[in-house]
mmCIF file of the N, C-alpha and C atoms, coordinates in Angstrom:
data_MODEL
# 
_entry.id   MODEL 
# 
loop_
_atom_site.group_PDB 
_atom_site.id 
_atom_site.type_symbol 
_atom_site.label_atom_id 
_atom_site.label_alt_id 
_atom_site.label_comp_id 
_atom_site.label_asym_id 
_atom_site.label_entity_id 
_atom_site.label_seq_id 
_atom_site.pdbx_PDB_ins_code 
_atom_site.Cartn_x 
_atom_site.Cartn_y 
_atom_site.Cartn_z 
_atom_site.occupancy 
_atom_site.B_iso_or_equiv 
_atom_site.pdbx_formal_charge 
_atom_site.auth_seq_id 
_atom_site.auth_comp_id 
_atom_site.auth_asym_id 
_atom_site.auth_atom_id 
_atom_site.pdbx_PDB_model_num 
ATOM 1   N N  . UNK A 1 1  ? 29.514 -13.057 7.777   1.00 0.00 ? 1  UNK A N  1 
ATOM 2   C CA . UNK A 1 1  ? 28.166 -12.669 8.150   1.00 0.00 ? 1  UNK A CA 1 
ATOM 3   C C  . UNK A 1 1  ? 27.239 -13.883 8.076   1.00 0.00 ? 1  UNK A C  1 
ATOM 4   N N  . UNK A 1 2  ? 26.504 -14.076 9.362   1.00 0.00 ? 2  UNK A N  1 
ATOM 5   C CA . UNK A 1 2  ? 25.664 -14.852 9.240   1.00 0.00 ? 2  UNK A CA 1 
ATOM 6   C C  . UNK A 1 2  ? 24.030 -14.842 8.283   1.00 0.00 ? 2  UNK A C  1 
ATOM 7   N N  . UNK A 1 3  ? 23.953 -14.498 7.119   1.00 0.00 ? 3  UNK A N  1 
ATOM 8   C CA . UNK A 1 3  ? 22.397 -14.154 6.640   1.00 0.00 ? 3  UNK A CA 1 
ATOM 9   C C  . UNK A 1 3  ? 21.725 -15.173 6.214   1.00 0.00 ? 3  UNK A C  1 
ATOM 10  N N  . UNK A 1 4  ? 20.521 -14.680 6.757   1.00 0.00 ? 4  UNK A N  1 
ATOM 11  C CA . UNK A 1 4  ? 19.130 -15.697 6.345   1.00 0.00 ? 4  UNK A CA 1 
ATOM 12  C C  . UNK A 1 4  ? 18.261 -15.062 5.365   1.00 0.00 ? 4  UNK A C  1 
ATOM 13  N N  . UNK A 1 5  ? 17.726 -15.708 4.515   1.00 0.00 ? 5  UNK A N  1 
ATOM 14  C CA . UNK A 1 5  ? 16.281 -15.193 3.310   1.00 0.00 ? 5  UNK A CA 1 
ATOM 15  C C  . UNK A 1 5  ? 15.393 -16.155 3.324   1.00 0.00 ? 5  UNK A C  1 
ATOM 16  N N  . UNK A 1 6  ? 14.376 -15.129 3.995   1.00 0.00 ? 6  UNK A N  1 
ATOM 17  C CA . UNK A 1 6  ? 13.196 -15.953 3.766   1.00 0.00 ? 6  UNK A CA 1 
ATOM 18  C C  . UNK A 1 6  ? 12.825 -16.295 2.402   1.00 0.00 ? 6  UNK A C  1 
ATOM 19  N N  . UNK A 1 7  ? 11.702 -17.290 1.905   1.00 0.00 ? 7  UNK A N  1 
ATOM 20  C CA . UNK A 1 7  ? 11.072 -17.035 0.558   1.00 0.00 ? 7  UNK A CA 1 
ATOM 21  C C  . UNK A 1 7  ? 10.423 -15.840 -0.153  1.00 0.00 ? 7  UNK A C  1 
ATOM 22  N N  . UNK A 1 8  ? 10.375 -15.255 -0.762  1.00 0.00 ? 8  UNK A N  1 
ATOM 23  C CA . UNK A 1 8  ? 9.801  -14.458 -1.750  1.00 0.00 ? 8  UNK A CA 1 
ATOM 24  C C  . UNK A 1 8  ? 7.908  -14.616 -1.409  1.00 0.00 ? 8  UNK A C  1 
ATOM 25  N N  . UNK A 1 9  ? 7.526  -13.550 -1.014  1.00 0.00 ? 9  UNK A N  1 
ATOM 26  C CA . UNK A 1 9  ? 6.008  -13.821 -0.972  1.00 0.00 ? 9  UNK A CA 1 
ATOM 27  C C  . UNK A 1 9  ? 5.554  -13.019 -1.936  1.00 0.00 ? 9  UNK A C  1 
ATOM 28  N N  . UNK A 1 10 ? 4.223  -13.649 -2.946  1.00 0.00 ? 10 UNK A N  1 
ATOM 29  C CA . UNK A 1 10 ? 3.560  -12.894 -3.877  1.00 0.00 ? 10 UNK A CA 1 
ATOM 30  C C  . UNK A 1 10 ? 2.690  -12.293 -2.738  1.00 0.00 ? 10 UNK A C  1 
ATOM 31  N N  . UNK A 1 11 ? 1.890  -10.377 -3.381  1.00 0.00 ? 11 UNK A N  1 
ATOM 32  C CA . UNK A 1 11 ? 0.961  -10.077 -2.338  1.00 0.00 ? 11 UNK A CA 1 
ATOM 33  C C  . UNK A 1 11 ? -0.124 -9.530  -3.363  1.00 0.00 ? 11 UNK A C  1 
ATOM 34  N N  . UNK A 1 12 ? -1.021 -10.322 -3.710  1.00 0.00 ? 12 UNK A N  1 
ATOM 35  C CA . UNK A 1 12 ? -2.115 -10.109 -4.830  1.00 0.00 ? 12 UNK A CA 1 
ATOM 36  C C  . UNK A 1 12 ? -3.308 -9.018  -4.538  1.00 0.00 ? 12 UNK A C  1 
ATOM 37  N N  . UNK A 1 13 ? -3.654 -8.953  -5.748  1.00 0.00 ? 13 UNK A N  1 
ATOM 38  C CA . UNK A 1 13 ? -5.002 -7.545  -5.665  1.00 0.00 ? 13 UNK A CA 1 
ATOM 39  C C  . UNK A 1 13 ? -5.756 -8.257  -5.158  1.00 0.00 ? 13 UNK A C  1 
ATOM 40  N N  . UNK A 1 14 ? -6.974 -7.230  -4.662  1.00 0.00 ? 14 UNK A N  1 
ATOM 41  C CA . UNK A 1 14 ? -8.269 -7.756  -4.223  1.00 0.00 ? 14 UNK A CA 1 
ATOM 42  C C  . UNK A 1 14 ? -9.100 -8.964  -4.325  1.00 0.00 ? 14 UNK A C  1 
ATOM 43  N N  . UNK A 1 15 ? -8.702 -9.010  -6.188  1.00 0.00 ? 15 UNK A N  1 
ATOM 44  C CA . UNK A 1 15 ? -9.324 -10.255 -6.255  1.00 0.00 ? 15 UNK A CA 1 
ATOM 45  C C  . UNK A 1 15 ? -8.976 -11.238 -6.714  1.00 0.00 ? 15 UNK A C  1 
ATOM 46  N N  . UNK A 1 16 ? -7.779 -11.510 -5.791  1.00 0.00 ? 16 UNK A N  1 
ATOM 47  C CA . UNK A 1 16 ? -6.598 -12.280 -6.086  1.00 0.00 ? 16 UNK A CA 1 
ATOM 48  C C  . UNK A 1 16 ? -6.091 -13.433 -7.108  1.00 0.00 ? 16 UNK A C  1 
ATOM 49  N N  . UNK A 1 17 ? -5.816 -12.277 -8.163  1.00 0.00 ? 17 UNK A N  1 
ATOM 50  C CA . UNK A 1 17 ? -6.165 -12.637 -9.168  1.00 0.00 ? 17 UNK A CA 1 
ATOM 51  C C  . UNK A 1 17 ? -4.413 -12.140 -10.276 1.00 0.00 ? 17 UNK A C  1 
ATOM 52  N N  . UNK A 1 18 ? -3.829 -11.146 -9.950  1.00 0.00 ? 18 UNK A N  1 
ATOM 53  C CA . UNK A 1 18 ? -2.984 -10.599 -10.098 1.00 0.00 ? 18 UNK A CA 1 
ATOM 54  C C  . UNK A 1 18 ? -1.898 -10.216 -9.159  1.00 0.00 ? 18 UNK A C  1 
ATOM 55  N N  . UNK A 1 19 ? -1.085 -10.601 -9.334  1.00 0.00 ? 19 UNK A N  1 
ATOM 56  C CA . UNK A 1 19 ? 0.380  -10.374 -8.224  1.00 0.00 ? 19 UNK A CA 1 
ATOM 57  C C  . UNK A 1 19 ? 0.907  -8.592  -8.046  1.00 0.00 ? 19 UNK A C  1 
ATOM 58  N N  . UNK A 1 20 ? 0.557  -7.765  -7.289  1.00 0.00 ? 20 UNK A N  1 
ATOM 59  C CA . UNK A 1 20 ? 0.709  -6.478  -7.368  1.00 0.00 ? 20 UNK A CA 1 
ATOM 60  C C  . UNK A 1 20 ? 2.415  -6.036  -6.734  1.00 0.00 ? 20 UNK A C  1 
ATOM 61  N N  . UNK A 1 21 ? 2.511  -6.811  -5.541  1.00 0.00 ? 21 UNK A N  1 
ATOM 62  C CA . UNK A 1 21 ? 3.418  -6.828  -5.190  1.00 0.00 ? 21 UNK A CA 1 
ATOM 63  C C  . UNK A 1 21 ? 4.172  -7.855  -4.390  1.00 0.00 ? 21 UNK A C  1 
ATOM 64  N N  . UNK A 1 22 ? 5.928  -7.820  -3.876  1.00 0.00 ? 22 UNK A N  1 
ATOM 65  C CA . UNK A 1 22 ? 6.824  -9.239  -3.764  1.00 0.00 ? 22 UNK A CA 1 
ATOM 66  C C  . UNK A 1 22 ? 7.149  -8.539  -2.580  1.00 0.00 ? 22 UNK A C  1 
ATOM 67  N N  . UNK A 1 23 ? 7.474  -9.632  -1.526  1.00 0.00 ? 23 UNK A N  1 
ATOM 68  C CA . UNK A 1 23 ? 8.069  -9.416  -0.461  1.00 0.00 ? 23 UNK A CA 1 
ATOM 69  C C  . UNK A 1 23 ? 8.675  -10.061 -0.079  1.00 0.00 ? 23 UNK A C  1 
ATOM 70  N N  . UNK A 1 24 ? 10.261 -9.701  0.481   1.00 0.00 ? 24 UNK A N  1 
ATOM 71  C CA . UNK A 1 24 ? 11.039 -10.763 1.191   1.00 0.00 ? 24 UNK A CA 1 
ATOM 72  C C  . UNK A 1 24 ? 11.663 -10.496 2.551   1.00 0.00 ? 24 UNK A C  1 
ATOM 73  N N  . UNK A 1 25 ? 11.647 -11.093 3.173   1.00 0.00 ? 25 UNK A N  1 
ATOM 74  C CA . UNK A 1 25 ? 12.530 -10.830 5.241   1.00 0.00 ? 25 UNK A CA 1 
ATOM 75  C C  . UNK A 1 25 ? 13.835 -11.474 4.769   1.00 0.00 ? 25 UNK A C  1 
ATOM 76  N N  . UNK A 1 26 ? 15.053 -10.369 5.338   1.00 0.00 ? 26 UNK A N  1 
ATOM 77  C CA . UNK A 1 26 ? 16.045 -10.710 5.291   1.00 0.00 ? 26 UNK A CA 1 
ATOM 78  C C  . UNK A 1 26 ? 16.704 -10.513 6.559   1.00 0.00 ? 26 UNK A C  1 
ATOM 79  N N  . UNK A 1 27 ? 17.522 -11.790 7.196   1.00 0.00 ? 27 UNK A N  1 
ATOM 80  C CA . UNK A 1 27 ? 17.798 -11.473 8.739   1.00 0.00 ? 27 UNK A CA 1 
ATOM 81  C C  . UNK A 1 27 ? 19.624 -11.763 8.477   1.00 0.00 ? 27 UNK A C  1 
ATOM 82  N N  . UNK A 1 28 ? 20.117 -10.756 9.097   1.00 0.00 ? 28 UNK A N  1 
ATOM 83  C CA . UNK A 1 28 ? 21.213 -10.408 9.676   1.00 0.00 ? 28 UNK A CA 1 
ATOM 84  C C  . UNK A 1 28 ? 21.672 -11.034 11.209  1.00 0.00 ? 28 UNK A C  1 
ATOM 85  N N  . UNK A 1 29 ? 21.844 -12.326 11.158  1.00 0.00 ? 29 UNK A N  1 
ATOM 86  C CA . UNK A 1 29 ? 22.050 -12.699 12.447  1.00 0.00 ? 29 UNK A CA 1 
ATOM 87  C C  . UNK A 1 29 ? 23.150 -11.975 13.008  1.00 0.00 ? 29 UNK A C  1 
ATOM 88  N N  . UNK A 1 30 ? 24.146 -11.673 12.632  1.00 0.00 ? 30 UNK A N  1 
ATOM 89  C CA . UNK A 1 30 ? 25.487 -11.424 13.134  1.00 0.00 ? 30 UNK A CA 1 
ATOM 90  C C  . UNK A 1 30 ? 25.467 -9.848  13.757  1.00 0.00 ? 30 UNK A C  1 
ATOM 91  N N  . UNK A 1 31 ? 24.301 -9.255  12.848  1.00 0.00 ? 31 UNK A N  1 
ATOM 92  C CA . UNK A 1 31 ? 24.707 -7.711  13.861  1.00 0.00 ? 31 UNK A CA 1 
ATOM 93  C C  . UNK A 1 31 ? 22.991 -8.017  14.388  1.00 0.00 ? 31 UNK A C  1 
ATOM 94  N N  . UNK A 1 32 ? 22.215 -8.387  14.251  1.00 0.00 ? 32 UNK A N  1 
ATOM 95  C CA . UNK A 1 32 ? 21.293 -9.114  14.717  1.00 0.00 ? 32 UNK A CA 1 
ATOM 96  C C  . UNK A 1 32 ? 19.825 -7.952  14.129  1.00 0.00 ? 32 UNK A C  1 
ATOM 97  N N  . UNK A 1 33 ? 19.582 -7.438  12.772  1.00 0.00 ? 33 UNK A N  1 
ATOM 98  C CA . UNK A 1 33 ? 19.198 -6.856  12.107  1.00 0.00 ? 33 UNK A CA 1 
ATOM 99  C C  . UNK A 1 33 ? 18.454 -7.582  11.512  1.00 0.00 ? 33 UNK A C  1 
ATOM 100 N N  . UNK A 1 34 ? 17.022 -6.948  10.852  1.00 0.00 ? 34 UNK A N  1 
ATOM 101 C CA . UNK A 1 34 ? 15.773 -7.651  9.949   1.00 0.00 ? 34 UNK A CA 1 
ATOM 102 C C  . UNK A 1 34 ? 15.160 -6.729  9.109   1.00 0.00 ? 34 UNK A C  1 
ATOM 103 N N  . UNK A 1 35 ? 15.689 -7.210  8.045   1.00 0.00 ? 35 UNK A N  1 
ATOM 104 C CA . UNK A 1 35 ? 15.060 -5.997  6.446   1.00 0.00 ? 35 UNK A CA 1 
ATOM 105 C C  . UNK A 1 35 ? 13.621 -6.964  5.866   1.00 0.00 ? 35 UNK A C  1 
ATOM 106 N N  . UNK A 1 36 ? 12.328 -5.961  5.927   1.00 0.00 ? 36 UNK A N  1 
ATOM 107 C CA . UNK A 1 36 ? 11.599 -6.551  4.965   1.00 0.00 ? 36 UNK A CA 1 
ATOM 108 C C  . UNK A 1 36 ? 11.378 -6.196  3.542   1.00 0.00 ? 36 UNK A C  1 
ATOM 109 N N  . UNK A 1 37 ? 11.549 -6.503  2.793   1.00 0.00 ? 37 UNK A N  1 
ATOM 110 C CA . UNK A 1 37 ? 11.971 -5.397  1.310   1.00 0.00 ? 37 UNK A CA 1 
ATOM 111 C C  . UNK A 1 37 ? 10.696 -6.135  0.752   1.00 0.00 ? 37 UNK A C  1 
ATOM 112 N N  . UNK A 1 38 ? 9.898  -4.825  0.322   1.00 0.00 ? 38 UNK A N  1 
ATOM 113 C CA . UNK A 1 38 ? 8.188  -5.015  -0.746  1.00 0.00 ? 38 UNK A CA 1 
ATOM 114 C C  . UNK A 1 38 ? 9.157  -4.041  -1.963  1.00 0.00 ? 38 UNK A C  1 
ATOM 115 N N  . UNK A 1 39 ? 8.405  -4.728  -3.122  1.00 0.00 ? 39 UNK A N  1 
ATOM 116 C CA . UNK A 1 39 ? 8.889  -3.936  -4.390  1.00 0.00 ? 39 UNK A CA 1 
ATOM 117 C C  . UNK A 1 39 ? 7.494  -4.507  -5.537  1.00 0.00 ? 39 UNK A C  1 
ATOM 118 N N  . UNK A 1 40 ? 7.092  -3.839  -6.572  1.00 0.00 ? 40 UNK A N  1 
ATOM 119 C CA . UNK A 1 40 ? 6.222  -3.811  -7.434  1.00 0.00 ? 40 UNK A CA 1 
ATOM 120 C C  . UNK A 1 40 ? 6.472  -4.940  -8.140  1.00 0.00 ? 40 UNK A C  1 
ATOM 121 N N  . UNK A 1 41 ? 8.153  -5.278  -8.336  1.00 0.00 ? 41 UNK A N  1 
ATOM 122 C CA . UNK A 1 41 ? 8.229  -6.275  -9.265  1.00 0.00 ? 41 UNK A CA 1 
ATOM 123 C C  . UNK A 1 41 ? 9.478  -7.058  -9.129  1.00 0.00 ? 41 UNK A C  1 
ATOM 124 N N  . UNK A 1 42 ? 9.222  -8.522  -9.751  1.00 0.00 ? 42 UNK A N  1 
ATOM 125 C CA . UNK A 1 42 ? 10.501 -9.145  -8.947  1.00 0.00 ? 42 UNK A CA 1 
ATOM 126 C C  . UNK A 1 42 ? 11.927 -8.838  -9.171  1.00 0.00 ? 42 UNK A C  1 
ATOM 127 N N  . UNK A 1 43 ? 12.474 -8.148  -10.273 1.00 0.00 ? 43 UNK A N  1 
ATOM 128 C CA . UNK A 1 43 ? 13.448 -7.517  -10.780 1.00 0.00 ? 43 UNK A CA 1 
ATOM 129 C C  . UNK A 1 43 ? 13.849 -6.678  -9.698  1.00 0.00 ? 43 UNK A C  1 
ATOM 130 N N  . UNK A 1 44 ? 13.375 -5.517  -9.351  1.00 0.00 ? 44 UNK A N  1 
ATOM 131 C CA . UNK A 1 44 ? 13.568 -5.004  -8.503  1.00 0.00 ? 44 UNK A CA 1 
ATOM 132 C C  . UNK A 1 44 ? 13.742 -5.303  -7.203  1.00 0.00 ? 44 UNK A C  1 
ATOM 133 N N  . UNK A 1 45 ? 12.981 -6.171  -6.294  1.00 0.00 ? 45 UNK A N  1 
ATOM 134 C CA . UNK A 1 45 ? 13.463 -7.097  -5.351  1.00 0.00 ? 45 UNK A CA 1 
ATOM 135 C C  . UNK A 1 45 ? 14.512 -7.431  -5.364  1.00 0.00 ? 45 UNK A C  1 
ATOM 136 N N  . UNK A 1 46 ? 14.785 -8.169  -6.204  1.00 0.00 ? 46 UNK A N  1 
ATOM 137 C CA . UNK A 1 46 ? 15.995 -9.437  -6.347  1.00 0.00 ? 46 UNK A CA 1 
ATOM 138 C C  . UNK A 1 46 ? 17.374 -8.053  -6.113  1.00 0.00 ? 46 UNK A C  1 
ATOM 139 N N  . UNK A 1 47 ? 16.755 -6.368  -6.635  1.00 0.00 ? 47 UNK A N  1 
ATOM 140 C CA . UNK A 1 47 ? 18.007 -5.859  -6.295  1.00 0.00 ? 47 UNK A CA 1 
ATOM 141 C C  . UNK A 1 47 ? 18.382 -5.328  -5.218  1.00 0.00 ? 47 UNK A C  1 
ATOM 142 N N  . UNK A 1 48 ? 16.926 -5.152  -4.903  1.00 0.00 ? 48 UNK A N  1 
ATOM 143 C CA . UNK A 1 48 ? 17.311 -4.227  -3.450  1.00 0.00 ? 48 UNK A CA 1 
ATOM 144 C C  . UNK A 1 48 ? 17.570 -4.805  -2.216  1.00 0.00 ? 48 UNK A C  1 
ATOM 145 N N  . UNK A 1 49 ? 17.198 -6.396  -2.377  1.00 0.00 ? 49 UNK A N  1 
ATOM 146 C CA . UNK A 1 49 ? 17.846 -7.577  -1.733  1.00 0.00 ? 49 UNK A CA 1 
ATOM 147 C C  . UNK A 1 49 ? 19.407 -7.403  -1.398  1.00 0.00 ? 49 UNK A C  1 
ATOM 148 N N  . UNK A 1 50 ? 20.225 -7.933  -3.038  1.00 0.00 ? 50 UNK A N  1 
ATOM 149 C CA . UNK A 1 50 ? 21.606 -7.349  -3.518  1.00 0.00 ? 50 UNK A CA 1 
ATOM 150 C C  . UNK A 1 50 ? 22.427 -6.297  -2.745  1.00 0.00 ? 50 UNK A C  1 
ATOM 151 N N  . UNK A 1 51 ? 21.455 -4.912  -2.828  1.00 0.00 ? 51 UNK A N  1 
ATOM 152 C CA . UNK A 1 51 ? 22.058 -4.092  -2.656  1.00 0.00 ? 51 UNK A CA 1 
ATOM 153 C C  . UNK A 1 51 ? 22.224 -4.053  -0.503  1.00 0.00 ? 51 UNK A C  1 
ATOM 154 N N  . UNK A 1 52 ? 21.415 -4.886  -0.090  1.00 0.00 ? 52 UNK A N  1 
ATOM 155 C CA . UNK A 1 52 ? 21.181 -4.857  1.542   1.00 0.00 ? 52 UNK A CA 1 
ATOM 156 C C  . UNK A 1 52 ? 22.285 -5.493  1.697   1.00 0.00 ? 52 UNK A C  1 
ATOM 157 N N  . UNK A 1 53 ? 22.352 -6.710  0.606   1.00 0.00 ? 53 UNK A N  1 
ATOM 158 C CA . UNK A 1 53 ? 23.332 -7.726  1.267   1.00 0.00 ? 53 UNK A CA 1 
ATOM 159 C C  . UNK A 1 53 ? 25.121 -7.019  1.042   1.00 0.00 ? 53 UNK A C  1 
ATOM 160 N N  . UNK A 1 54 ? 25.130 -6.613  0.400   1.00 0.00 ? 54 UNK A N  1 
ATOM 161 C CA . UNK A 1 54 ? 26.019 -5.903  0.195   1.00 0.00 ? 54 UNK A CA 1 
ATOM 162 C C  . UNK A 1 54 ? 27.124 -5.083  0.835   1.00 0.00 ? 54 UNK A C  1 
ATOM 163 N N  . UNK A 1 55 ? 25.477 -3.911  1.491   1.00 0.00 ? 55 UNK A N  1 
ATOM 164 C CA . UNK A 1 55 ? 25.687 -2.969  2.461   1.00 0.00 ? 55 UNK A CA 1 
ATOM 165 C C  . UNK A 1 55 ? 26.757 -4.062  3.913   1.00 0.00 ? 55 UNK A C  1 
ATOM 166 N N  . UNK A 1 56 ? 25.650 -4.411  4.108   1.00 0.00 ? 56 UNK A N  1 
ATOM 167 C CA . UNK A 1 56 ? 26.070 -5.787  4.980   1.00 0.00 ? 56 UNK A CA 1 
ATOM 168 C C  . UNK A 1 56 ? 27.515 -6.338  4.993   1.00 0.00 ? 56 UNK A C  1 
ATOM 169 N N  . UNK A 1 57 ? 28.056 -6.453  4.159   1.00 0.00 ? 57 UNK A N  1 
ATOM 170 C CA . UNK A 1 57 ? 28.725 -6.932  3.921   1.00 0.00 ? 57 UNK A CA 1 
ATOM 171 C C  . UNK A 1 57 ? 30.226 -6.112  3.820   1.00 0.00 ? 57 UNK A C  1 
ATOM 172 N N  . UNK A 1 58 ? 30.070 -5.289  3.400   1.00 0.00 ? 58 UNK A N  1 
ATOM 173 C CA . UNK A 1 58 ? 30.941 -3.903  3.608   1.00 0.00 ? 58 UNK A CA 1 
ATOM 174 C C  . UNK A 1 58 ? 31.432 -3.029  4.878   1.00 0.00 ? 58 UNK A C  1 
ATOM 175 N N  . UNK A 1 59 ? 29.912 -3.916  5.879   1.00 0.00 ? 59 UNK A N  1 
ATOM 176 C CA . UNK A 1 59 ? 29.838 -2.753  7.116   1.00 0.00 ? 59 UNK A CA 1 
ATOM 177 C C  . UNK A 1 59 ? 31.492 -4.197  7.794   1.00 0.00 ? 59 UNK A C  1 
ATOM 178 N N  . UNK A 1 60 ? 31.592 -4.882  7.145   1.00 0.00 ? 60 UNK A N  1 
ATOM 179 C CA . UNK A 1 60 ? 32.783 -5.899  8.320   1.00 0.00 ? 60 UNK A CA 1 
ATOM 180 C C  . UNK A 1 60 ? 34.421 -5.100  7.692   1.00 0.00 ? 60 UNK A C  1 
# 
């Protein structure tokens, strides 16, 4: 599988001041697919990342 990850973007409160939530683009060149995964916290990201790439990875 060809996959790409973008960087990790912080997406701050109003008064940007506090990190509320993380976002990352994950591209699937090979079946030619694009996940954007937002999560509250980076723990969680980092899994549901995991768990895409995974999927992905299973579907061969």
């Amino acid at each position: 599988m060809d996959i790409q990850k973008e960087k990790i973007e912080e997406i701050y409160d109003n008064t940007g001041r506090k990190v509320v939530k993380y976002k990352q683009k994950i591209i699937n060149n090979t079946l030619k697919e694009e996940k954007e995964i937002v999560s509250k916290d980076l723990n969680s990201l980092i899994s549901e990342v995991r768990k895409q790439l995974n999927e992905w990875n299973n579907m061969n």
